[in-house]
KOLKOLBA-865333 format. One record per residue: residue in one letter; x, y, z of N, C-alpha, C, O in turn. Coordinates in Angstrom, 1 decimal. Layout:
N
[node "a",[X,Y,Z],[X,Y,Z],[X,Y,Z],[X,Y,Z]]
...
END
This chain:
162
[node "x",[15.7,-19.7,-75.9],[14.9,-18.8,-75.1],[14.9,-19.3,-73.6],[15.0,-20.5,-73.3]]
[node "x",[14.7,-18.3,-72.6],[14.7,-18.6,-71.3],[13.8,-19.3,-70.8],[12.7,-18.6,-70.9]]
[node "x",[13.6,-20.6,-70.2],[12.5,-21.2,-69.8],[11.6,-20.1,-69.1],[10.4,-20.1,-69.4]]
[node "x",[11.9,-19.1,-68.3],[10.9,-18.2,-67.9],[10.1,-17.6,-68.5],[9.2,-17.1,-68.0]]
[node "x",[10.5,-17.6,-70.1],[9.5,-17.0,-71.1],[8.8,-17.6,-72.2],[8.4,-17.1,-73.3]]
[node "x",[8.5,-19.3,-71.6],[7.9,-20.2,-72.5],[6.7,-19.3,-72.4],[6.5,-18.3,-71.7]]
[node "x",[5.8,-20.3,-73.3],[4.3,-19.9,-73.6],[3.2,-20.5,-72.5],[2.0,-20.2,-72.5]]
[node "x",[4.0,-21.3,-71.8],[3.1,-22.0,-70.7],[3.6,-21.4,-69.4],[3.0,-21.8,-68.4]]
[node "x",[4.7,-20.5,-69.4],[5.0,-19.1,-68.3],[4.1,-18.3,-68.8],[3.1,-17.9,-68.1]]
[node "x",[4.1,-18.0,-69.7],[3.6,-17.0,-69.9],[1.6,-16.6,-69.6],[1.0,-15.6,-69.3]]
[node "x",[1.2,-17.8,-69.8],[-0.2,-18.4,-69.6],[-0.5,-18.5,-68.5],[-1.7,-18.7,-68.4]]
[node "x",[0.3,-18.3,-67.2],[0.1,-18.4,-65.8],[0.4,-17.0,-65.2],[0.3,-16.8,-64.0]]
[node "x",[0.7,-16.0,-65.9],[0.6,-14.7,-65.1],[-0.1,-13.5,-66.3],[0.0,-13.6,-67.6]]
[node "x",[-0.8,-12.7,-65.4],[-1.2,-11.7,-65.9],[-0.6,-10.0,-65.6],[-0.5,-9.5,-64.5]]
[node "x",[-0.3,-9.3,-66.5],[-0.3,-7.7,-65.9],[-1.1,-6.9,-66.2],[-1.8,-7.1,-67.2]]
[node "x",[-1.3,-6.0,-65.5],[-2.0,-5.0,-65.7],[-1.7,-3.7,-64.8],[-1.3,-3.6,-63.6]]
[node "x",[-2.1,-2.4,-65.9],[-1.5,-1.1,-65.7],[-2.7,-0.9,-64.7],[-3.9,-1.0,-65.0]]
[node "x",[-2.2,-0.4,-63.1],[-3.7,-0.1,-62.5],[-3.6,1.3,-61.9],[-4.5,1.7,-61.2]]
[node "x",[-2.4,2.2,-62.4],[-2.4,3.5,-62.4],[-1.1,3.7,-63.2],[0.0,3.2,-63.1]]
[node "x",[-1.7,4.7,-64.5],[-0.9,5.0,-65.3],[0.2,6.3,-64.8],[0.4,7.1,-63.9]]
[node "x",[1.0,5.8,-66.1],[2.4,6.8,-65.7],[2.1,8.7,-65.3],[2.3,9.5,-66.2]]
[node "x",[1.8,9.2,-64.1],[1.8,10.6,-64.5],[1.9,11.7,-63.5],[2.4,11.2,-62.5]]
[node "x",[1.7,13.0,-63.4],[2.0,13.9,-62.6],[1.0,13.2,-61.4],[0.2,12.5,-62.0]]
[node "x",[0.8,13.3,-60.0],[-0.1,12.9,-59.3],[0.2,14.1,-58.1],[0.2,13.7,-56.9]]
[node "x",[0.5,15.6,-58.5],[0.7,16.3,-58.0],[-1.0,17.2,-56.9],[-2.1,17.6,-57.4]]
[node "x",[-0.6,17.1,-55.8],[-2.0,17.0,-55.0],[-2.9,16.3,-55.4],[-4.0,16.7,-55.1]]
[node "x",[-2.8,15.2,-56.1],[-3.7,14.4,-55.9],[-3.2,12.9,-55.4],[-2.0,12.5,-55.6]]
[node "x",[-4.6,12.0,-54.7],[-4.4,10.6,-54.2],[-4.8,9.7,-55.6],[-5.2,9.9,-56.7]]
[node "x",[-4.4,8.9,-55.1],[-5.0,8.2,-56.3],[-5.1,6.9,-55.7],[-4.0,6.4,-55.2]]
[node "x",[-6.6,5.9,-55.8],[-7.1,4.8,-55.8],[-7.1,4.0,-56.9],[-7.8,4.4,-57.9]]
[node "x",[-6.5,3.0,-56.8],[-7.1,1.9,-57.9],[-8.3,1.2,-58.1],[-9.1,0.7,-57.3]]
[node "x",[-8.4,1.1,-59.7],[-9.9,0.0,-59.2],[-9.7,-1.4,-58.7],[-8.5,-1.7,-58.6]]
[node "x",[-10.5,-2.3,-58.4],[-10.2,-3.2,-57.7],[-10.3,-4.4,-58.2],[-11.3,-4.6,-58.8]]
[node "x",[-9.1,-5.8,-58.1],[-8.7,-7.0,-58.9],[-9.3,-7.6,-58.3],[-9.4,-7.6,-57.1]]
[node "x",[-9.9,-8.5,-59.2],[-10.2,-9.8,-58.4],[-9.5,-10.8,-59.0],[-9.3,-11.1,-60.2]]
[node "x",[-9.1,-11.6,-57.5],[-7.9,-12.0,-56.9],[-8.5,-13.7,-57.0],[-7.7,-14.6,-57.0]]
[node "x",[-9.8,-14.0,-57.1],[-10.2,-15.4,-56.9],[-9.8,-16.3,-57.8],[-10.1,-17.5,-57.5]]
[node "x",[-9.0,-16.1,-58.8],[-8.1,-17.2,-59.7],[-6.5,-17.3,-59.5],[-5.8,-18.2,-60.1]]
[node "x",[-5.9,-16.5,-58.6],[-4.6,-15.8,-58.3],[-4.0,-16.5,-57.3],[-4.7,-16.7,-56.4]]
[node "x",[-2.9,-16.9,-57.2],[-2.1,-17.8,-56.8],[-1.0,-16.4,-55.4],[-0.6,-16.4,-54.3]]
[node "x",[-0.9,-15.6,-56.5],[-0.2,-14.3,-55.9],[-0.3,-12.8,-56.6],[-1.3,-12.7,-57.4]]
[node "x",[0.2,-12.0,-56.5],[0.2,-10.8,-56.8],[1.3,-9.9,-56.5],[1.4,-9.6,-55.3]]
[node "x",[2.2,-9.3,-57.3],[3.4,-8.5,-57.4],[2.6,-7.3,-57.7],[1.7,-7.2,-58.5]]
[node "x",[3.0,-6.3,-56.9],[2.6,-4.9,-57.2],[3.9,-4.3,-57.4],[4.7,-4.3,-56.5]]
[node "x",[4.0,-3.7,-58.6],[5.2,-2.7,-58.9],[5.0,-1.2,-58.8],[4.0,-0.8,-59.5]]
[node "x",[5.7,-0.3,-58.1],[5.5,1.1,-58.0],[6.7,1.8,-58.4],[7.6,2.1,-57.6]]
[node "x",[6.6,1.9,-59.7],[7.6,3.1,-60.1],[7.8,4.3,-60.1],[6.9,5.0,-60.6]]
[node "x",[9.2,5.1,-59.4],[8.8,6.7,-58.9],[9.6,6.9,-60.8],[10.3,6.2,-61.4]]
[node "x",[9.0,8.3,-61.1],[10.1,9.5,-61.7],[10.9,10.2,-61.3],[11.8,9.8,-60.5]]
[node "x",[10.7,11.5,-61.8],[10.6,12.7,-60.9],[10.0,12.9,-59.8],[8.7,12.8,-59.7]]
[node "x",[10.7,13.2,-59.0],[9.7,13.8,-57.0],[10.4,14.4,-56.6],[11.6,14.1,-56.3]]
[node "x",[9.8,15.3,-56.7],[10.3,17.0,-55.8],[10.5,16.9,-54.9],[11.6,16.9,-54.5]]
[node "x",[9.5,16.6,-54.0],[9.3,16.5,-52.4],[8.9,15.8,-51.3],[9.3,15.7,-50.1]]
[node "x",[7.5,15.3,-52.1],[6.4,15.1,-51.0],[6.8,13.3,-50.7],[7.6,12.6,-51.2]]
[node "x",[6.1,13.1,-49.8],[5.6,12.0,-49.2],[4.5,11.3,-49.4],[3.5,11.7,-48.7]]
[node "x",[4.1,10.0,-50.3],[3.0,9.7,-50.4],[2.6,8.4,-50.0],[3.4,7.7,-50.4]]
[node "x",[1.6,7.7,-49.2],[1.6,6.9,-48.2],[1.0,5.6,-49.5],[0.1,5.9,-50.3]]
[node "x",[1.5,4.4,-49.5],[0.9,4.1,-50.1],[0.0,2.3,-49.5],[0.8,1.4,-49.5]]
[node "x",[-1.3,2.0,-49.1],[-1.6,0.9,-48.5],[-3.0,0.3,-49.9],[-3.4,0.9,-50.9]]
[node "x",[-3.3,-1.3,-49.1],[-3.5,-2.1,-49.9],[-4.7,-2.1,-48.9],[-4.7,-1.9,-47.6]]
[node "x",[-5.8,-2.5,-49.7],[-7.2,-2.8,-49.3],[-7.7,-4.0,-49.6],[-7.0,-4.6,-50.4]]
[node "x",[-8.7,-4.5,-49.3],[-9.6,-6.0,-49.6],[-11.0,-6.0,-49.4],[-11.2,-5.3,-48.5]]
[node "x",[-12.0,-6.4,-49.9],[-13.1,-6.2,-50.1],[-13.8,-7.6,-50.8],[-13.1,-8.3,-51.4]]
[node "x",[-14.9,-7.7,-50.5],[-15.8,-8.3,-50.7],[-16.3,-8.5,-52.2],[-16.9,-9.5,-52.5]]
[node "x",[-16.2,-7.5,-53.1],[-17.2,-7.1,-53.7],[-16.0,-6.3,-54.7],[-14.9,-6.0,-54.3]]
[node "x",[-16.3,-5.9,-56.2],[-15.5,-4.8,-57.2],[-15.8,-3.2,-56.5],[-15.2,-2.2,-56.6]]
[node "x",[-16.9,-3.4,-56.0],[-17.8,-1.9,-55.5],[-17.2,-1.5,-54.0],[-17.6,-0.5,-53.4]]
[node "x",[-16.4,-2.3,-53.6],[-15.4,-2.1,-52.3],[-16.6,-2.5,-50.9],[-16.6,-1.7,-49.9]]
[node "x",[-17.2,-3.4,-51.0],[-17.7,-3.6,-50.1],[-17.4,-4.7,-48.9],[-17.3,-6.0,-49.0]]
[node "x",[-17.3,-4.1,-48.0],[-16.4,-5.0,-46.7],[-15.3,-4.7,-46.5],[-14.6,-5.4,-45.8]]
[node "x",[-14.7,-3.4,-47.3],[-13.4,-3.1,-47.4],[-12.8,-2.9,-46.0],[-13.3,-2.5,-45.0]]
[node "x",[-11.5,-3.2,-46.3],[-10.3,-3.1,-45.0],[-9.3,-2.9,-45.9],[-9.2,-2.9,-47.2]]
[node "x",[-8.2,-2.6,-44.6],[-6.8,-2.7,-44.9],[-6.1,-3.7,-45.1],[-6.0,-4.3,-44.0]]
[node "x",[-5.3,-4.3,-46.2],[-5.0,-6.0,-45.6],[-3.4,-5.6,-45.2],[-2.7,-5.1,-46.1]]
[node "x",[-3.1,-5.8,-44.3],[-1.9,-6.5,-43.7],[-0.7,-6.8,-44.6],[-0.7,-7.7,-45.4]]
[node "x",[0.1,-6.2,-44.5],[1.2,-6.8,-45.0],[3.0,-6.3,-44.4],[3.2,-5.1,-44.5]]
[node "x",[3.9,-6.9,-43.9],[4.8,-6.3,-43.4],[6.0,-5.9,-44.4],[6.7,-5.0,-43.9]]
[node "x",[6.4,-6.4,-45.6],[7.4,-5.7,-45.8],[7.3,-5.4,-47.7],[6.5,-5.8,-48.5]]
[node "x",[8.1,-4.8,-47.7],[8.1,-4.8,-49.4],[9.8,-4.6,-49.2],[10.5,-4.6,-48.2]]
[node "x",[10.2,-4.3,-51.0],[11.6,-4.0,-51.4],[11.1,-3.1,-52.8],[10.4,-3.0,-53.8]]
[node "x",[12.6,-2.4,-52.0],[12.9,-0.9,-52.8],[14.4,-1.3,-53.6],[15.1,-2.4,-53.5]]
[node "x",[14.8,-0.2,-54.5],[16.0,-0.1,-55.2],[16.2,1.7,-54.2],[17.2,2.5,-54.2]]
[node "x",[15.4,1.9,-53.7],[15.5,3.2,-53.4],[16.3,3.9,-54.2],[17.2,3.2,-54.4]]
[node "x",[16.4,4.8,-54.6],[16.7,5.1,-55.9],[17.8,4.8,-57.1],[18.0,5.5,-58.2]]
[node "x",[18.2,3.8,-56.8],[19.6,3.6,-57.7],[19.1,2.5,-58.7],[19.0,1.3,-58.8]]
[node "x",[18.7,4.1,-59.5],[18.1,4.1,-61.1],[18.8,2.6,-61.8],[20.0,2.7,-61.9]]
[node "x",[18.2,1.6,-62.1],[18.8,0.6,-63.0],[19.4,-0.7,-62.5],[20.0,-1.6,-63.1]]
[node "x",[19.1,-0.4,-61.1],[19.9,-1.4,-60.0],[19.1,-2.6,-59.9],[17.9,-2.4,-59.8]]
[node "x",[19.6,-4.0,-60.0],[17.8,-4.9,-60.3],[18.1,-5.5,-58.5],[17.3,-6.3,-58.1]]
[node "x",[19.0,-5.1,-57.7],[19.3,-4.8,-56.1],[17.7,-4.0,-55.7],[17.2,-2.9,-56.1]]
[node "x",[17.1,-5.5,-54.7],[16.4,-4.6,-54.2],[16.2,-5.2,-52.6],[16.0,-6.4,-52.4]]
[node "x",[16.2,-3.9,-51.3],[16.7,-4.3,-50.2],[14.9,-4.6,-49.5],[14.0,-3.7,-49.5]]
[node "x",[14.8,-5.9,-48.9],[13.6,-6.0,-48.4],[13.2,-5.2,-47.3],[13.6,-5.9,-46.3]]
[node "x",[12.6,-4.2,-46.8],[12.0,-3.3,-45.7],[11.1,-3.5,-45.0],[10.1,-4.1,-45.4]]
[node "x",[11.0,-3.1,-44.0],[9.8,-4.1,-43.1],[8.9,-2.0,-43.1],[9.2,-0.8,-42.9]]
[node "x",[7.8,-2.8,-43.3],[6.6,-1.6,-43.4],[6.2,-1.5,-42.0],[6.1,-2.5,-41.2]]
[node "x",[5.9,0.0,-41.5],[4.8,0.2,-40.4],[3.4,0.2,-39.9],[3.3,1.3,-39.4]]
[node "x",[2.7,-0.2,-39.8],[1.2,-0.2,-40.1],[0.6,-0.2,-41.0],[-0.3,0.6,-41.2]]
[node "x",[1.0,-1.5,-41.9],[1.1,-1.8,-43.0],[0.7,-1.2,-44.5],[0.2,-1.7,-45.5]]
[node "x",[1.1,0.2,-44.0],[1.8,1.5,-45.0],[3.2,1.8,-45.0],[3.9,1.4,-44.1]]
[node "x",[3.8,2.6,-46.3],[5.4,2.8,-46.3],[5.2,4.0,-47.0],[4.0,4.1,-47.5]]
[node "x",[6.0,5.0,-47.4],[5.9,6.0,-48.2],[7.1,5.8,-49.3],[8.3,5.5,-49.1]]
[node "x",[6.1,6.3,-50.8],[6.8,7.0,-51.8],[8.0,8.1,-51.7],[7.6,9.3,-51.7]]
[node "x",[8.7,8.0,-51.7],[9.8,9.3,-51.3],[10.7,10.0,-52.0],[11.0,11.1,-51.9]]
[node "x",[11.3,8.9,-53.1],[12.4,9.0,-53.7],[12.6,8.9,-55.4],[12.5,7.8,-55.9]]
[node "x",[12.8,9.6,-55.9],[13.1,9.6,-57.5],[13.5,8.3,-58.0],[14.3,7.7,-57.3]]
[node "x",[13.2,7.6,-59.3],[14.1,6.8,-59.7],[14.1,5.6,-59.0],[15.0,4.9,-59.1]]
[node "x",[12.7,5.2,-58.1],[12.8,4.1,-57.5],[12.0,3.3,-57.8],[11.2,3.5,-58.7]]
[node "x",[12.2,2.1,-57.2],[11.4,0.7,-57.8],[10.5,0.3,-56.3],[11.3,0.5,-55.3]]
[node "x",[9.6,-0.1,-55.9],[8.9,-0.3,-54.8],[7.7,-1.7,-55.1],[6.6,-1.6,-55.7]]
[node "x",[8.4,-3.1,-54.6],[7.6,-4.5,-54.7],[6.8,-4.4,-53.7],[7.0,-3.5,-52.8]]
[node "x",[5.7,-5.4,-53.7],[4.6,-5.5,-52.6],[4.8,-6.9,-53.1],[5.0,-7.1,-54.3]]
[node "x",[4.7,-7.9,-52.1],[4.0,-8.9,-52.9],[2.7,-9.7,-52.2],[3.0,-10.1,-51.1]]
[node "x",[1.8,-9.9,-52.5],[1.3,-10.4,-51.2],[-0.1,-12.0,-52.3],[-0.8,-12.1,-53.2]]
[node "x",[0.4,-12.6,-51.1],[-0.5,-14.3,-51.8],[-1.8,-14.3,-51.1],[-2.2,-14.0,-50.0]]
[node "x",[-2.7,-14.9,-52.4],[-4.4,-15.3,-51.7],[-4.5,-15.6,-50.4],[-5.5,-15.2,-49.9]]
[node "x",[-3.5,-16.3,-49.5],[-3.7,-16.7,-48.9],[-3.7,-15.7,-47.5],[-4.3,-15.7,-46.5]]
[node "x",[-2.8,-15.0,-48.0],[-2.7,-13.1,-47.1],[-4.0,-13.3,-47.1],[-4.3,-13.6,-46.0]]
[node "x",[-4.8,-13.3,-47.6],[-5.9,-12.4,-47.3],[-7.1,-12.8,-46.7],[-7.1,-14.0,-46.5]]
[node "x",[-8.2,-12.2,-46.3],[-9.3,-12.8,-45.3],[-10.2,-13.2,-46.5],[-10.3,-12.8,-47.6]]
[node "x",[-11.1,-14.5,-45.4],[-12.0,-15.3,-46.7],[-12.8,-14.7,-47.1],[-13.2,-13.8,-46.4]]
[node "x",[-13.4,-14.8,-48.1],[-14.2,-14.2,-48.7],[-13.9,-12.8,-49.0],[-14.8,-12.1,-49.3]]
[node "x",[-12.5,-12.4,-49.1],[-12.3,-10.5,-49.6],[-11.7,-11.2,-51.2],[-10.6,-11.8,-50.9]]
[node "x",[-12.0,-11.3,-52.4],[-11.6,-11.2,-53.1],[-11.2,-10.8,-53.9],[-10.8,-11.4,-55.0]]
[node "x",[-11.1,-9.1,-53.3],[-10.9,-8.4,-54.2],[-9.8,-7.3,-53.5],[-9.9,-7.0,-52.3]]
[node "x",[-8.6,-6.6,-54.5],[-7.5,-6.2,-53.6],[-7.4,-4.4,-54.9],[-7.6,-4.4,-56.2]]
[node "x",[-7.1,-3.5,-54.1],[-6.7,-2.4,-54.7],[-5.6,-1.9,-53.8],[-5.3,-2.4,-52.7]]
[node "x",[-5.0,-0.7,-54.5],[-4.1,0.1,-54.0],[-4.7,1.4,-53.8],[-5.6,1.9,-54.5]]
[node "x",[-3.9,2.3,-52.5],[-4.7,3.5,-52.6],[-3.1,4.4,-51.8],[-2.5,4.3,-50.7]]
[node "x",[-2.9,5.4,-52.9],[-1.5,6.3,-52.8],[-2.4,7.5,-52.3],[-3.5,7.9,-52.8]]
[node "x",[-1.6,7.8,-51.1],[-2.2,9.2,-50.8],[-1.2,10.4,-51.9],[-0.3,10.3,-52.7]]
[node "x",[-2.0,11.4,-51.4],[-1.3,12.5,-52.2],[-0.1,12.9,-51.6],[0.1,12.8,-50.4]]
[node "x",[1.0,13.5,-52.8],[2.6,13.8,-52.6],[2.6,15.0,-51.3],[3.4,15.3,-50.4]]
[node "x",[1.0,15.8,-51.9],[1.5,17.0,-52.0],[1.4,18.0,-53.2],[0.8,17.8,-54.3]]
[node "x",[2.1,19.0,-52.9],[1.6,20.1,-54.5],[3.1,20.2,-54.9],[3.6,21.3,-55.2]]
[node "x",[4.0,18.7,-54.9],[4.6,18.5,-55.8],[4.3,17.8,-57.2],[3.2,17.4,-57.7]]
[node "x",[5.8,17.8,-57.8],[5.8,17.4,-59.4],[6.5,16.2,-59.0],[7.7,16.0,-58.8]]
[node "x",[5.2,14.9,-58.7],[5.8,13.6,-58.3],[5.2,12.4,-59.5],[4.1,12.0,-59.8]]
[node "x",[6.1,12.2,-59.7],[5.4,11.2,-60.9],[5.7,9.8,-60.6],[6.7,9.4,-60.0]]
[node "x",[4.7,9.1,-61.2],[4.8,7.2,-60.4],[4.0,6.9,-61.3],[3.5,7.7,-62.1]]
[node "x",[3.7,4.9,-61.2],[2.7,4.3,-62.5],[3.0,3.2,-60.9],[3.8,3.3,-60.0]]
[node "x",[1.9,2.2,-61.1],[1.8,1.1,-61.0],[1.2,0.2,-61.7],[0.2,0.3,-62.4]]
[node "x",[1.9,-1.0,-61.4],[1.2,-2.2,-62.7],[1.3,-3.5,-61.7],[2.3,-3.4,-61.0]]
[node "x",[0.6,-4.4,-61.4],[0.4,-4.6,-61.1],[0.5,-6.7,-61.8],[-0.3,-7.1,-62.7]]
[node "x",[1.5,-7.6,-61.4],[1.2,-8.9,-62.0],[0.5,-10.3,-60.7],[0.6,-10.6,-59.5]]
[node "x",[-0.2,-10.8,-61.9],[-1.0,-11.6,-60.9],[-0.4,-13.6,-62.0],[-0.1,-13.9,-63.2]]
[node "x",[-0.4,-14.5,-60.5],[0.3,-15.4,-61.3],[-1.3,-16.1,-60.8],[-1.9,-16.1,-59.7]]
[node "x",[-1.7,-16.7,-62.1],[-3.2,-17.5,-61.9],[-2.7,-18.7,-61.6],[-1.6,-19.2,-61.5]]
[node "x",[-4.0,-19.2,-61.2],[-4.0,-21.3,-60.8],[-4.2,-21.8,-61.7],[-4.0,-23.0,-61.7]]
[node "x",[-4.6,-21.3,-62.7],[-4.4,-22.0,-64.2],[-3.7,-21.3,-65.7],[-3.3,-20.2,-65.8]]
[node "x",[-3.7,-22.1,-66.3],[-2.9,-21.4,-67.5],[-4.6,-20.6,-68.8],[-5.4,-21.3,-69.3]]
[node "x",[-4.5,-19.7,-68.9],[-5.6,-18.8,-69.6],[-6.5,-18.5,-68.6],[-7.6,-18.1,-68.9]]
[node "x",[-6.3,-18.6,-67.4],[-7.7,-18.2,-66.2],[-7.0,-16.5,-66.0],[-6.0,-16.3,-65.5]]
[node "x",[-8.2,-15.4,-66.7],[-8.2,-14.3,-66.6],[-8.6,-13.5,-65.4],[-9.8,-13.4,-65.1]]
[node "x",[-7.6,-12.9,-64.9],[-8.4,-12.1,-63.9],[-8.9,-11.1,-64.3],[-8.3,-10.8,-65.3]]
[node "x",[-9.7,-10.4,-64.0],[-10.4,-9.2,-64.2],[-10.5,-7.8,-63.4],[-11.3,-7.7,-62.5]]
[node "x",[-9.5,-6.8,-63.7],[-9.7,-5.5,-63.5],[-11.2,-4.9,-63.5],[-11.8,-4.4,-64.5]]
[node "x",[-11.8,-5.1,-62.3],[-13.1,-4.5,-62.2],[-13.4,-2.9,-62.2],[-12.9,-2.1,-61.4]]
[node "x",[-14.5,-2.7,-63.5],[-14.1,-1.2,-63.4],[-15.7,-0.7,-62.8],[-16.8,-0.8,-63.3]]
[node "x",[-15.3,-0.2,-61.8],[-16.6,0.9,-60.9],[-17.2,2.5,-61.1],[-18.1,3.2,-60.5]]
[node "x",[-16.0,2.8,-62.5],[-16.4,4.5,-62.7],[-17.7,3.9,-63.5],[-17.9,2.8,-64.0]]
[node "x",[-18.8,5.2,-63.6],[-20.1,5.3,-63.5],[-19.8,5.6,-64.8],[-20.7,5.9,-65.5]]
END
């Protein structure tokens, strides 16, 4: 077996689905918010489907609190795409504009990665927030892996719906 998939790799990162696979046609969609205080780093994966058309902006926030308090924008300059070439594990690093980029393209793969150390003290907590396509048929999931400072230190998807 691949040393990458021992049981004590395995013990040091976490995933989690933080928007499921689906139409997000006119609509934005926010994640709820991770906390990041056991996390060494954090890989955000954004998978397109199908996309008709639209453009959807997608940026990273930080906060104080699971309830988004003190929230900002955090900073980050580049990610990598496969831009659409479905199956390709090729992916070209892109430098972001105000540290947003848009969703655009079918069949693509879209990394973020960004380390605790990115971030301002005391925000320990990080979500994602996709604006809407449009009143297209655009479909995307993000999942989201976090590599802990220890082996079984759980992070926690904090859930804020009422």
């Amino acid at each position: 077996m691949p040393a990458a998939f021992t049981d004590k790799n395995l013990t040091h990162w976490q995933s989690i689905v933080i928007s499921a696979p689906k139409d997000y046609s006119g609509t934005a969609a926010t994640t709820e918010w991770v906390n990041m205080g056991k996390a060494i780093r954090a890989r955000i994966i954004i998978q397109t489907g199908a996309w008709a058309a639209g453009t959807a902006a997608v940026t990273l926030n930080e906060a104080t609190s699971n309830t988004g308090t003190s929230s900002d924008a955090l900073e980050f300059d580049w990610m990598h795409t496969n831009d659409g070439a479905t199956g390709s594990p090729v992916k070209t690093k892109t430098a972001v504009a105000s540290d947003t980029f848009n969703l655009d393209t079918a069949g693509s793969i879209y990394e973020i990665e960004i380390h605790r150390d990115e971030m301002s003290e005391d925000h320990n907590y990080l979500n994602i927030a996709v604006a809407s396509p449009g009143g297209n048929s655009d479909f995307y999931s993000i999942i989201m892996l976090l590599e802990l400072t220890m082996p079984g230190a759980a992070a926690k998807q904090e859930n804020t719906a009422a």
